[in-house]
C-alpha positions in Angstrom: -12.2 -1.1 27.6 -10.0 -3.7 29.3 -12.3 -6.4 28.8 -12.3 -5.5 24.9 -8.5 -5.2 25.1 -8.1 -9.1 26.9 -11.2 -10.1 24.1 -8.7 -8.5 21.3 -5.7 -10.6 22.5 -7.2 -13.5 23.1 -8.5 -13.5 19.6 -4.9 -12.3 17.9 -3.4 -15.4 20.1 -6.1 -17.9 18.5 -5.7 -16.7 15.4 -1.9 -17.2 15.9 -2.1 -20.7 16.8 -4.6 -21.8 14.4 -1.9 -20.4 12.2 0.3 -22.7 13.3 -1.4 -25.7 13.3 -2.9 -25.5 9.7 1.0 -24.7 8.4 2.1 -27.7 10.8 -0.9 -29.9 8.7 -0.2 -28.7 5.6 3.5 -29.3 5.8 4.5 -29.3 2.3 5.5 -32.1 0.5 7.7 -32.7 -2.4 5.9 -31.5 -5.9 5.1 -34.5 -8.6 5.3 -31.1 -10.6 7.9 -29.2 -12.4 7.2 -25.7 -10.9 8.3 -22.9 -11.9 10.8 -20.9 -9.7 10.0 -19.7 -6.5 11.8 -17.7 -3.8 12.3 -18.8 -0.3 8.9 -19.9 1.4 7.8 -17.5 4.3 5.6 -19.3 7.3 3.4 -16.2 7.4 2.7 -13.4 4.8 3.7 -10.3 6.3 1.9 -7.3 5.2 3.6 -5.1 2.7 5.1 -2.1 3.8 3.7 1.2 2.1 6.6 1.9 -0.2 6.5 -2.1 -1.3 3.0 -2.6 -3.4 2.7 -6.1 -4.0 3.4 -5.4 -8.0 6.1 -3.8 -7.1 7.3 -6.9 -5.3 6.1 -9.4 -7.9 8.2 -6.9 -10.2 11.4 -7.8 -8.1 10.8 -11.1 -7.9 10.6 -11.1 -11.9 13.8 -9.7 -12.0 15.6 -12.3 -9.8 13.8 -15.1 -10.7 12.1 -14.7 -14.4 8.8 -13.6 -15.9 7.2 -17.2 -14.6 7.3 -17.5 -10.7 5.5 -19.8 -8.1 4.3 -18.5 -5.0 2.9 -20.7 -1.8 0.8 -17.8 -0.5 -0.5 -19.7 2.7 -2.1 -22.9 1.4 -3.1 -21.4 -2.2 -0.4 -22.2 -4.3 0.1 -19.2 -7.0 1.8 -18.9 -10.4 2.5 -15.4 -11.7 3.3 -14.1 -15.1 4.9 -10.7 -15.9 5.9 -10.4 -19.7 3.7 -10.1 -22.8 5.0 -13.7 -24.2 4.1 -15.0 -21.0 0.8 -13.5 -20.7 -0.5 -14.5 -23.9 0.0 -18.0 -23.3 -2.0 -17.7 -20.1 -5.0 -15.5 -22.3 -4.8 -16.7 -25.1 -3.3 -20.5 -25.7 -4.2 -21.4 -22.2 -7.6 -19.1 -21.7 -10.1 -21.4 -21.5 -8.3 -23.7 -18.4 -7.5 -20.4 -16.9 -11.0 -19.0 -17.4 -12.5 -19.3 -13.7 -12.1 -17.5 -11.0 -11.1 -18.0 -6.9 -14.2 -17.5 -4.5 -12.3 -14.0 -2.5 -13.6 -13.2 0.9 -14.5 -10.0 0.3 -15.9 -10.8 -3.3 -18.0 -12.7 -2.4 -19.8 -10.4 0.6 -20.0 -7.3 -2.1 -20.8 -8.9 -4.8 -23.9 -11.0 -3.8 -22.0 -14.4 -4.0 -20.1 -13.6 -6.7 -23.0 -13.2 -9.1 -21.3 -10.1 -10.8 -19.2 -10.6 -13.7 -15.5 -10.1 -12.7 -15.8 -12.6 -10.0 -18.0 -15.3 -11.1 -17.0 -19.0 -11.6 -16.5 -20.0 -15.2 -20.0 -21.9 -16.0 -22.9 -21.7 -17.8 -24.2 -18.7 -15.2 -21.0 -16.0 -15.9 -21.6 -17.0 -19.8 -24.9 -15.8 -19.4 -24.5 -12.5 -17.4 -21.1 -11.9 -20.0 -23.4 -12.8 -23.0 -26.2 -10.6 -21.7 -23.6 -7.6 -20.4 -21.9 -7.2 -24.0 -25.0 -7.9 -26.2 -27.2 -5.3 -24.3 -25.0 -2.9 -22.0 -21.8 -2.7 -24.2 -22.0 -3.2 -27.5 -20.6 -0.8 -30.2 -24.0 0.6 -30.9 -25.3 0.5 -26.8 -21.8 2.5 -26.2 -22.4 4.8 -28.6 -26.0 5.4 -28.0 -24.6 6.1 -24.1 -23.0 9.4 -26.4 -25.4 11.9 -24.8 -24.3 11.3 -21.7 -20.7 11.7 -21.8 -21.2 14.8 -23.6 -23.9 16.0 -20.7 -21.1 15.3 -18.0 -18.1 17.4 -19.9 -19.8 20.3 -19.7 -20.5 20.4 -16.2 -16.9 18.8 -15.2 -15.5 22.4 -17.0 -17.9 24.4 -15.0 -16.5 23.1 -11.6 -13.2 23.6 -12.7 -13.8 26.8 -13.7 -15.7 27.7 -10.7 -13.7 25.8 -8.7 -13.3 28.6 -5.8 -17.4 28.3 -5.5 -18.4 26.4 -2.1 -19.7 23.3 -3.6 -20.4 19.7 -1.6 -19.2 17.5 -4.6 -20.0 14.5 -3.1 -23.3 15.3 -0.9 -24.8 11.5 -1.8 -21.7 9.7 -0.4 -21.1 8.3 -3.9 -17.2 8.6 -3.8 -16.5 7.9 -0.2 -18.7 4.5 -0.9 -16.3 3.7 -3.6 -13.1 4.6 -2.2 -14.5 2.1 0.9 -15.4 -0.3 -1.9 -11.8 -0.4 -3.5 -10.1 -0.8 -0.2 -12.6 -4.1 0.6 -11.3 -5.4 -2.1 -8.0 -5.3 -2.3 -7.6 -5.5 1.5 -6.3 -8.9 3.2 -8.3 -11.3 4.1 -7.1 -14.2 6.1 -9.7 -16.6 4.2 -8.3 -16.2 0.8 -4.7 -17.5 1.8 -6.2 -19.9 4.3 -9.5 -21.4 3.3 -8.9 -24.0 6.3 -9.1 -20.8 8.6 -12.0 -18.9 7.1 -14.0 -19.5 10.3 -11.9 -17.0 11.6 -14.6 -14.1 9.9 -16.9 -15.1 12.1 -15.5 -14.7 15.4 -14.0 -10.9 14.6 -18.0 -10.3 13.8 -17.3 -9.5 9.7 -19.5 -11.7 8.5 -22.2 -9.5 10.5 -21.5 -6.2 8.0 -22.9 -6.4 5.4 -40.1 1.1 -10.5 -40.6 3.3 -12.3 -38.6 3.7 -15.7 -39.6 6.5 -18.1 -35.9 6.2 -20.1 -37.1 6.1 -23.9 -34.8 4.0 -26.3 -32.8 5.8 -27.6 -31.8 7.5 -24.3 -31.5 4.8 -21.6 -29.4 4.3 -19.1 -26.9 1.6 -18.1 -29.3 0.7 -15.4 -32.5 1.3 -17.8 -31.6 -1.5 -19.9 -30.2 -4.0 -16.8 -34.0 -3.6 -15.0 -34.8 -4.4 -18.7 -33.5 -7.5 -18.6 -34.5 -8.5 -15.3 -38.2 -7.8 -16.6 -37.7 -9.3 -19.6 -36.6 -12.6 -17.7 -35.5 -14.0 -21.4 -33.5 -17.4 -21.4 -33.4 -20.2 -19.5 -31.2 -18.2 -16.4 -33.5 -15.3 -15.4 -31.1 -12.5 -13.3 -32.9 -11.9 -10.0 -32.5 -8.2 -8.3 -29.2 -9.1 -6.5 -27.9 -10.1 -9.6 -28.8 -7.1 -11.5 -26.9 -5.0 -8.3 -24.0 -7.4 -8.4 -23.5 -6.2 -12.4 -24.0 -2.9 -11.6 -21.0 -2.8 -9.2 -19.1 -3.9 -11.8 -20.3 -1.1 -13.9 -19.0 1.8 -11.3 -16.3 0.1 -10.7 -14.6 -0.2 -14.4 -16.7 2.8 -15.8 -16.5 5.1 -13.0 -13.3 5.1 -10.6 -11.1 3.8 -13.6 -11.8 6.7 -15.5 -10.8 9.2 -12.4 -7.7 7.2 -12.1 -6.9 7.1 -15.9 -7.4 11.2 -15.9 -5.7 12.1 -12.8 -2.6 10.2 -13.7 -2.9 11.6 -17.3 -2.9 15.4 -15.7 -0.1 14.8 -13.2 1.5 13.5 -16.5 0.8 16.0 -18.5 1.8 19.0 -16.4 5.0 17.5 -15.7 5.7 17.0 -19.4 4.9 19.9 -20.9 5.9 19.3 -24.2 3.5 16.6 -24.2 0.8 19.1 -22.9 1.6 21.9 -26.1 1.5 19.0 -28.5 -1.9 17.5 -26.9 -3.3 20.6 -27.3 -2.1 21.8 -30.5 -3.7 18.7 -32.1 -7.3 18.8 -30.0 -7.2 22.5 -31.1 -6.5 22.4 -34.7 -9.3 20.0 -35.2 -11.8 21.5 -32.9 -11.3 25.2 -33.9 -13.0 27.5 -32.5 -15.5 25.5 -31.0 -16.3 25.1 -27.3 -16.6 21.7 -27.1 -15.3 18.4 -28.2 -17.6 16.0 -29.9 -17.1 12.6 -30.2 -16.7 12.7 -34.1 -13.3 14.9 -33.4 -12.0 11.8 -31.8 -10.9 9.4 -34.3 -8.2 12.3 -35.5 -7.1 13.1 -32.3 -3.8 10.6 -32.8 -1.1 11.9 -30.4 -4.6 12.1 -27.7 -4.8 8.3 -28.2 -1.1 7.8 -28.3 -0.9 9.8 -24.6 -3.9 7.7 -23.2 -1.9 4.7 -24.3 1.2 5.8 -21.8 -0.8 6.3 -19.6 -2.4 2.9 -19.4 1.3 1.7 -19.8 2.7 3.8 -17.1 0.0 3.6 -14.8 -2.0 1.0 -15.1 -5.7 1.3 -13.4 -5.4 -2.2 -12.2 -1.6 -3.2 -12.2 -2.5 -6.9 -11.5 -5.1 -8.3 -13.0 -8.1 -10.6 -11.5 -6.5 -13.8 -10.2 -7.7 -16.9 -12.6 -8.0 -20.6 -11.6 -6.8 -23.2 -13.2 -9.2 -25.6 -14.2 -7.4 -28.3 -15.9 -3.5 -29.4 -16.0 -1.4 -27.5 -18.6 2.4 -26.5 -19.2 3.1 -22.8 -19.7 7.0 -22.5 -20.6 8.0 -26.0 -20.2 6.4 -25.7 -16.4 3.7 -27.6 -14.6 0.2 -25.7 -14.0 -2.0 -28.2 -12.1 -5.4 -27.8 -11.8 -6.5 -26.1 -8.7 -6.4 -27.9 -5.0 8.9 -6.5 -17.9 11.8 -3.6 -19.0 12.9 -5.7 -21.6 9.7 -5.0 -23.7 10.1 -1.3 -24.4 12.9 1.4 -23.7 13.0 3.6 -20.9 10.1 2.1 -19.2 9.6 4.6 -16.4 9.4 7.8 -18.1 6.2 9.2 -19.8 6.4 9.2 -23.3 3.3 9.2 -25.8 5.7 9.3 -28.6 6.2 5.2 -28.2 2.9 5.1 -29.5 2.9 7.4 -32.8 4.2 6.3 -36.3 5.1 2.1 -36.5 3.7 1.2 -32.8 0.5 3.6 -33.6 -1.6 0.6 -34.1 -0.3 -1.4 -30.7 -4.0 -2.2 -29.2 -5.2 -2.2 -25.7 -7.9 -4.0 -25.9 -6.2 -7.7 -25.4 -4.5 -8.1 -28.9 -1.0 -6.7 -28.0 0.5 -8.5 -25.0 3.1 -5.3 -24.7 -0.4 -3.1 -23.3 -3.0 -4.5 -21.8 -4.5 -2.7 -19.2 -7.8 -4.4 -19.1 -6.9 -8.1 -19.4 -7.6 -10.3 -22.6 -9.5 -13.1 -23.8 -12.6 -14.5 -21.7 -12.3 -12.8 -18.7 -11.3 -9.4 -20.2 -12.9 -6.6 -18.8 -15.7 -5.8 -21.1 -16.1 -2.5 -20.4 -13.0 -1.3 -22.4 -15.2 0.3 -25.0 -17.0 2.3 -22.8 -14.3 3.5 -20.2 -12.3 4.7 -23.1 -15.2 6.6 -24.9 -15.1 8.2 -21.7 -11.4 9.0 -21.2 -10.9 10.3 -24.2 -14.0 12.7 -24.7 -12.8 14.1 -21.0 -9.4 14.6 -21.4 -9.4 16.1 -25.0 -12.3 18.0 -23.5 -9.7 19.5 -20.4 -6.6 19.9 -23.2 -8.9 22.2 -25.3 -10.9 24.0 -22.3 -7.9 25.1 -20.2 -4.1 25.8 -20.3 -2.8 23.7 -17.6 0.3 24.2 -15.4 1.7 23.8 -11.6 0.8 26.6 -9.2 3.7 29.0 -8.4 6.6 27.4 -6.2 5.8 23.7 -7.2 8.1 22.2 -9.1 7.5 19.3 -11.0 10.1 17.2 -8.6 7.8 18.5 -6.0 5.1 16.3 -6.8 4.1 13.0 -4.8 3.9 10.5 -6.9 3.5 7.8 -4.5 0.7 4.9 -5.2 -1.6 3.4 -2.9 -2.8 -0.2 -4.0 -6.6 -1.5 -3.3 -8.3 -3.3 -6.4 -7.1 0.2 -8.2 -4.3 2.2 -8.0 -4.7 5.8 -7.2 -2.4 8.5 -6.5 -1.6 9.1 -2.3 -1.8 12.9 -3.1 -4.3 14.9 -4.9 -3.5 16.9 -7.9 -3.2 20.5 -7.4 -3.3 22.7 -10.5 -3.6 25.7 -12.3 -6.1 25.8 -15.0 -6.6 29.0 -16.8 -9.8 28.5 -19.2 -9.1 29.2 -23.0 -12.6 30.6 -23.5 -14.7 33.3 -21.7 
């Protein structure tokens, strides 16, 4: 135990001084460049104290110092953006430049080198695996064809809740504790990423060291059906090997799976704290569904107010508050600054409070999907996510689904006050506490 103890302290010491000596090196010099503002350089990045989430912070530096900042964050120097004007310069008049990714620590070790599609390098290589993902996992007709199974998952997700007393092992394959790991990798610290000099340092604290038959017919195949597809099919001139094909379908869990938890269990703290919202959800899922058990997915195009509540939700909590960091590939000005290549309240009223309504009558046609700067939840232009489609087929057949199966309120003695609604930041955001509710079902 001692011996691991004086092994731990000599390491935090070297660590320390290599610090030191790579800031000493790298002693900055004055900028050929007109920056944009920064605050006060620290030496070291401290770590973020649980009440201060980094977009918090970036959200308080916005105030002080405007919706265009730069950040030395160890030797990577950073610009961020944080209002829709700024933000479609960066994705739209500047997206190509600003199309490429940084190689992150822990991107890299989950991902199989970065072979996924969120992480990879602009090149010919991500334009294939993007080509390949939208023409064949996500296009309109693939999404909709993926119908059966979003309607085969509702059903069970209203038995649970109804039978929720019932001693059940939810998650007996490890599934969600192997996300929940996999979030927290990525959105953890890792000295690498702000230091590149110092990456070494992985391999002395050992993390380097941790690390056929398809019967689906056509017209009911799975995400995974049609990716072993294509890595039989070995079409083009950039074949996907196996690692490649399990790089993209991390991708897939990640924005199709844990996105849509988060997306519904903000939506249901939401909605029982705004009840109003809740009657007038309902009212509308129930005068077009009738009598009739279950949602289908041709009820929701006329669920308006639905789409108008999903909306503030993506607003208000955001799945991913800050998007996938981008690397500047060529030299360009955004706002009269300097970007070099590598080496906000004002925009709606009464910003924190949940209100669907912002999204009915003239703003009804404000899109997520990377064409309205004021919302956009998943990113826009080429590195959008491209599994918008999909993760909002799913939100919206499951919470219409819940609004039409069960009248929802707090259990007796909780107040809506009561409720935690503290965030914890990884690559997602999810809520510290769980949800605790009372559903009564609507139907026998």
């Amino acid at each position: 135990m001692k011996m691991a103890l004086l092994q731990h302290m000599f390491l935090s010491i070297l660590v320390v001084a290599a610090v030191i000596v790579v800031l000493l090196k790298n002693k900055p010099r004055k900028s050929k460049y007109n920056l944009p503002p920064s605050p006060p350089k620290l030496p070291i990045l401290r770590n973020p104290s649980a009440r201060q989430l980094p977009y918090i912070s970036l959200h308080h530096l916005a105030r002080t110092y405007g919706p265009i900042i730069f950040l030395q964050l160890g030797e990577i120097p950073t610009v961020v953006v944080s209002s829709a004007r700024m933000a479609k310069e960066v994705m739209t008049t500047h997206d190509l430049a600003l199309s490429s990714r940084p190689q992150i620590f822990s991107a890299k070790h989950l991902f199989y080198d970065c072979t996924d599609v969120v992480f990879s390098p602009y090149g010919p290589y991500w334009r294939h695996i993007r080509r390949n993902c939208i023409l064949e996992l996500l296009s309109a007709k693939r999404v909709q064809s993926y119908s059966h199974v979003r309607v085969e998952e509702v059903a069970p997700l209203v038995d649970r809740i109804t039978g929720f007393f019932r001693r059940r092992d939810y998650d007996r394959h490890g599934f969600q504790k192997m996300l929940e790991e996999y979030q927290e990798l990525l959105g953890g610290f890792s000295i690498g990423d702000f230091f590149p000099s110092m990456e070494f340092i992985h391999s002395l604290t050992g993390m380097k060291d941790h690390q056929k038959e398809n019967k689906a017919t056509e017209s009911h195949k799975y995400l995974v059906d049609v990716l072993l597809d294509v890595l039989k099919t070995d079409y083009g001139d950039m074949p996907l090997t196996r690692d490649n094909v399990k790089a993209i379908i991390l991708d897939m869990f990640a924005a199709g799976t844990d996105t849509t938890f988060i997306t519904l269990d903000w939506g249901m703290t939401e909605l029982v704290i705004n009840q109003k919202a809740t009657e007038r959800a309902q009212a509308e899922v129930q005068s077009v569904v009738g009598e009739r058990k279950f949602v289908q997915e041709s009820d929701l195009p006329q669920l308006q107010y639905l789409k108008a509540v999903i909306k503030e939700i993506f607003r208000l909590h955001t799945p991913a508050p800050v998007l996938g960091p981008r690397e500047s590939m060529e030299d360009i000005t955004i706002d009269g600054y300097s970007i070099p290549a590598k080496p906000n309240p004002e925009s709606c009223v009464d910003p924190e409070s949940f209100r669907p309504e912002r999204f009915l009558n003239e703003n009804s046609d404000i899109d997520f999907k990377g064409q309205d700067f004021e919302l956009i939840p998943f990113g826009a232009g080429r590195r959008s996510c491209p599994v918008i489609a999909f993760g909002n087929a799913s939100v919206e057949l499951a919470l219409a689904q819940l609004l039409h199966s069960f009248n929802w309120e707090l259990p007796d003695g909780i107040q809506p006050k009561d409720l935690d609604m503290t965030e914890v930041f990884a690559i997602t955001m999810h809520r510290i506490a769980n949800l605790m509710v009372a559903a009564k079902p609507r139907f026998s």
